[in-house]
KEFI-280144 format. One record per atom (N, C-alpha, C, O): residue in three letters; y, x, z; atom name; residue number from 0. Coordinates in Angstrom, 2 decimals, padded with zeros to 5 digits. Layout:
BEGIN
- aa, c2, c1, c3, at, i
- ala, Y, X, Z, CA, NUM
...
% end
This chain:
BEGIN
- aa, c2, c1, c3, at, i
- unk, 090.37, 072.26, 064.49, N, 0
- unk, 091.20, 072.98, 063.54, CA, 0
- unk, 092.67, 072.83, 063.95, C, 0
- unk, 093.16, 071.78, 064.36, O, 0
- unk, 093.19, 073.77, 063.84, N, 1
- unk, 094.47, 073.89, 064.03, CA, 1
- unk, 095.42, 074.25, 063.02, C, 1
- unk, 095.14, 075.13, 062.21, O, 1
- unk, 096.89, 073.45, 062.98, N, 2
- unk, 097.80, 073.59, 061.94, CA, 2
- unk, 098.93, 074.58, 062.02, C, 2
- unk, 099.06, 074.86, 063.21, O, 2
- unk, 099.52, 075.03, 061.53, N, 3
- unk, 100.58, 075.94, 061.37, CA, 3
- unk, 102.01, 075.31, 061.66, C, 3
- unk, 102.49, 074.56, 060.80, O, 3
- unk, 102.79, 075.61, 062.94, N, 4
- unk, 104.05, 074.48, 063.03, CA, 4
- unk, 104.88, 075.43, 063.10, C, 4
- unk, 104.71, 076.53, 063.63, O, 4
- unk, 106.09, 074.89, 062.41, N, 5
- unk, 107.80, 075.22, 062.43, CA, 5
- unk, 108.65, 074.37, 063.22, C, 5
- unk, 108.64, 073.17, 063.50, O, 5
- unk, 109.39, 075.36, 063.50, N, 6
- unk, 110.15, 074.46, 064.80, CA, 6
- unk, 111.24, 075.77, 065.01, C, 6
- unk, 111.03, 076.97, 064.90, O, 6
- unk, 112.19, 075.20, 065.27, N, 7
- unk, 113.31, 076.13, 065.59, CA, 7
- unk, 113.91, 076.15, 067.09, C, 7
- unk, 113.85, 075.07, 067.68, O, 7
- unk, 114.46, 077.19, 067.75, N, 8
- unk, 114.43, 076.93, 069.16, CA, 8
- unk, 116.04, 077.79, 069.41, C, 8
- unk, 116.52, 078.77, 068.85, O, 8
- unk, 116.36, 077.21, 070.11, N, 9
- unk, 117.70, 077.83, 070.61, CA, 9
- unk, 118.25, 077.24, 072.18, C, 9
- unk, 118.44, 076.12, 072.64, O, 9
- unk, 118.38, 078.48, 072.64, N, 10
- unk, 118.25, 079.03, 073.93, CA, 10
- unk, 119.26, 079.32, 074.56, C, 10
- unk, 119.34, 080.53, 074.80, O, 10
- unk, 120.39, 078.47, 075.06, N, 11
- unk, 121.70, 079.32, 075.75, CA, 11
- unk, 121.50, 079.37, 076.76, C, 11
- unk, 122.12, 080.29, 077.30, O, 11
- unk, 120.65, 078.57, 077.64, N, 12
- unk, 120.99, 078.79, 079.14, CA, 12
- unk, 120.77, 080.52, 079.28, C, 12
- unk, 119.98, 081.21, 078.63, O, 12
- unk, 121.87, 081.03, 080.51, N, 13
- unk, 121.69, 082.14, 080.89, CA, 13
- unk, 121.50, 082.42, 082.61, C, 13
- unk, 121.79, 081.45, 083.31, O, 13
- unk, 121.16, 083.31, 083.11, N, 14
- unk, 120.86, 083.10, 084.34, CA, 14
- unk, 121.15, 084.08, 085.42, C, 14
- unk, 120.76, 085.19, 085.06, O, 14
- unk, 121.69, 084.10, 086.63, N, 15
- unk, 123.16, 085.07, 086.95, CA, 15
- unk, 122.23, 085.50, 088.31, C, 15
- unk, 121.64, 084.46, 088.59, O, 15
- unk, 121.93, 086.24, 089.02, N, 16
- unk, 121.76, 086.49, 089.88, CA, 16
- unk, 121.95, 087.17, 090.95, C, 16
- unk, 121.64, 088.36, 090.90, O, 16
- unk, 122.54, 086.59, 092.29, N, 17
- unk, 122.96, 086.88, 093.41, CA, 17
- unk, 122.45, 086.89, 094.45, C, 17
- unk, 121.84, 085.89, 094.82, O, 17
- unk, 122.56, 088.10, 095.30, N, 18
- unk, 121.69, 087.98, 096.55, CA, 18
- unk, 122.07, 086.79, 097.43, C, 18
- unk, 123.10, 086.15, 097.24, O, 18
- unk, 121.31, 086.57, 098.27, N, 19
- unk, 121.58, 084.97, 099.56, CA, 19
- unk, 120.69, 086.16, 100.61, C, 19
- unk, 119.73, 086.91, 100.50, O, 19
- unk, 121.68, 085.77, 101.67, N, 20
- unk, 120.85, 086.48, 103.25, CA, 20
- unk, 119.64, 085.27, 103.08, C, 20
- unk, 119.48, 084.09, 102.77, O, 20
- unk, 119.02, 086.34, 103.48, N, 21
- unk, 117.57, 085.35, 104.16, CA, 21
- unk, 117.44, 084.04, 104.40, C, 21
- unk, 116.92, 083.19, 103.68, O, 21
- unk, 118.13, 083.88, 105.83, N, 22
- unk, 118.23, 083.18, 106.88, CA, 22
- unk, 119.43, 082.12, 105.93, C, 22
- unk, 119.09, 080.96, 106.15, O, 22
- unk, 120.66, 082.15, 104.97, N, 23
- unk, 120.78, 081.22, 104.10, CA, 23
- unk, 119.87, 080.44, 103.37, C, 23
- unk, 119.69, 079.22, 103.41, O, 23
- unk, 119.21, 081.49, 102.55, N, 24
- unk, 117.99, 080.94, 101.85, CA, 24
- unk, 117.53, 080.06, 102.03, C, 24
- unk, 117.50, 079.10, 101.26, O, 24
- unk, 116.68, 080.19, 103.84, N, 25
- unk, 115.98, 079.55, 103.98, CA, 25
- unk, 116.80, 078.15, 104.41, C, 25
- unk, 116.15, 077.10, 104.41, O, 25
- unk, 117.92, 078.12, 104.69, N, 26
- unk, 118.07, 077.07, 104.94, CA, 26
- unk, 118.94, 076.01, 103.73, C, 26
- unk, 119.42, 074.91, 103.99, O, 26
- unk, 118.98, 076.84, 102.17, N, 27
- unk, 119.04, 076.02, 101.41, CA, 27
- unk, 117.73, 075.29, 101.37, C, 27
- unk, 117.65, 074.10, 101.67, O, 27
- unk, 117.06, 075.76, 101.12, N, 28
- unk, 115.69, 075.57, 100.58, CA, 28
- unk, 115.49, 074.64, 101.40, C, 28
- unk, 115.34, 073.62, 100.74, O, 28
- unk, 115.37, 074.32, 102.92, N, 29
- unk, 114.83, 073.52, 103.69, CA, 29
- unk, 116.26, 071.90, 103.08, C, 29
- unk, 115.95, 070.73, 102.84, O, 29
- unk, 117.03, 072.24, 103.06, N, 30
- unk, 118.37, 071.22, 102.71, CA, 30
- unk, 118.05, 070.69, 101.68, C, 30
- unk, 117.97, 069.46, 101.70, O, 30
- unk, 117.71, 071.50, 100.30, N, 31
- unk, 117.26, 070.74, 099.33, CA, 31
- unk, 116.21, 069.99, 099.26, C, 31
- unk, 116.20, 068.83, 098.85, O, 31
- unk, 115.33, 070.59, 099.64, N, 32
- unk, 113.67, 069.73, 100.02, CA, 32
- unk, 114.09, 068.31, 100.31, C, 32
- unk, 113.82, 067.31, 099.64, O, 32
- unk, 114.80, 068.40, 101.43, N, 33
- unk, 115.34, 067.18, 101.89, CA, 33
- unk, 115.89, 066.35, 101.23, C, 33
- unk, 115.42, 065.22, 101.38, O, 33
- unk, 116.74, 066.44, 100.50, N, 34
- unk, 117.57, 065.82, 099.14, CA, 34
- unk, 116.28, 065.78, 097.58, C, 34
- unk, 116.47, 065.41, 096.42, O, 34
- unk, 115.49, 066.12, 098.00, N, 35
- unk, 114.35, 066.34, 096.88, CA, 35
- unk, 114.72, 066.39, 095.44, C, 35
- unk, 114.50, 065.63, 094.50, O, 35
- unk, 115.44, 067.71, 095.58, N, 36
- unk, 115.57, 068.97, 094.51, CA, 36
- unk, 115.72, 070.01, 094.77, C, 36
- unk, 116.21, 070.33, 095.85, O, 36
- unk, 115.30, 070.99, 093.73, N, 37
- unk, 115.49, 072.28, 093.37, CA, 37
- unk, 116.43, 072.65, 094.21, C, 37
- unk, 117.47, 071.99, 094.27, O, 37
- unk, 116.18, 074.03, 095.21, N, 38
- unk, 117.19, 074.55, 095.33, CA, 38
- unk, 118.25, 075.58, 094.23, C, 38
- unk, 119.29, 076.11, 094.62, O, 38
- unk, 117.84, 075.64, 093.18, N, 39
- unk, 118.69, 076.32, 092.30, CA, 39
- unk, 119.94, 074.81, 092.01, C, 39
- unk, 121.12, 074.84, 091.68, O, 39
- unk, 118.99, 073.58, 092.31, N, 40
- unk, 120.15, 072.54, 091.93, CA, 40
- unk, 120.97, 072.54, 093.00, C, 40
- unk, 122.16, 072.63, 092.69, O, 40
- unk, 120.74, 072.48, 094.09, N, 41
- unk, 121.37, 072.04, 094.79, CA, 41
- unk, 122.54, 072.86, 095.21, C, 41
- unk, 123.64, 072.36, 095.47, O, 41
- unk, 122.24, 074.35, 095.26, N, 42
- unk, 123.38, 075.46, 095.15, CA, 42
- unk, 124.44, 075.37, 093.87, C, 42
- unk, 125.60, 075.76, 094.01, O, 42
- unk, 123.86, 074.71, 092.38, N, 43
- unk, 124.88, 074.44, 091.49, CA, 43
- unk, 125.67, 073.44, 091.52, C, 43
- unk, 126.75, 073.38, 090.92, O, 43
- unk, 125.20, 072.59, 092.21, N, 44
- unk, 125.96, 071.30, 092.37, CA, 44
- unk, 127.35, 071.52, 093.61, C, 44
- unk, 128.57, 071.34, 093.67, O, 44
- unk, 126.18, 072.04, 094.51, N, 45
- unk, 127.67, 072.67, 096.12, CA, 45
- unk, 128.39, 073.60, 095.01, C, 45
- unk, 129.51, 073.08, 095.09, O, 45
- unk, 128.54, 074.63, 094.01, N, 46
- unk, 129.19, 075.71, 093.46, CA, 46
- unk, 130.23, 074.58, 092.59, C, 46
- unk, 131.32, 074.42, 093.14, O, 46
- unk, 130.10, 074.07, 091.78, N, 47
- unk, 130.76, 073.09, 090.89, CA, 47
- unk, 131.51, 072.28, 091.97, C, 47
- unk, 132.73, 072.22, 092.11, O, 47
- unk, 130.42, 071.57, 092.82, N, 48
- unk, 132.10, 070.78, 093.40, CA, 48
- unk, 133.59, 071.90, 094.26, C, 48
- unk, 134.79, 071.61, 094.29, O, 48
- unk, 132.98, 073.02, 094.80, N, 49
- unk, 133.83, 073.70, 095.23, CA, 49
- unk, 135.09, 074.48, 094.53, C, 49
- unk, 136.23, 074.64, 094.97, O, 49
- unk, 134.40, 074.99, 093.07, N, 50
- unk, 135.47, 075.58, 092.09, CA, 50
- unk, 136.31, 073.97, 091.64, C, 50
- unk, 137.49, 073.94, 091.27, O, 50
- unk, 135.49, 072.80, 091.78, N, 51
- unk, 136.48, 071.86, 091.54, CA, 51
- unk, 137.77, 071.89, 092.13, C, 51
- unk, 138.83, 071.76, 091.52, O, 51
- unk, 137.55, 072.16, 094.04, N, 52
- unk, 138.07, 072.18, 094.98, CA, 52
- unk, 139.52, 073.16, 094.53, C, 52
- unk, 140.73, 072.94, 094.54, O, 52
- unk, 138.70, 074.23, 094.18, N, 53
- unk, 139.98, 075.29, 094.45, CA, 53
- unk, 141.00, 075.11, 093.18, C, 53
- unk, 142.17, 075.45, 093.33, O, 53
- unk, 140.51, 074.53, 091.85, N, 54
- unk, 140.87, 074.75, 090.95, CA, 54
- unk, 142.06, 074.07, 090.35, C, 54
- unk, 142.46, 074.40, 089.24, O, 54
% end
């Protein structure tokens, strides 16, 4: 038997998308593996320290 649940949910993340050549791609992907994370992390983390850079 199953019960009836309430729960409230709120959702900001949003999600931006940009092309990467290929041949980048692949070599985030192989970089992060290595560092063993996500390449979506590992491109936010290089993006954040760089706008640090310029900013």
């Amino acid at each position: 038997m199953t019960r009836e649940a309430h729960f409230d949910v709120n959702i900001k993340r949003r999600v931006f998308l940009t092309a990467v050549e290929p041949a980048l791609a692949k070599k985030l992907t192989a970089l992060a593996r290595k560092q063993g994370v996500s390449t979506e992390t590992l491109i936010n983390v290089w993006l954040t320290e760089k706008v640090k850079e310029v900013a």
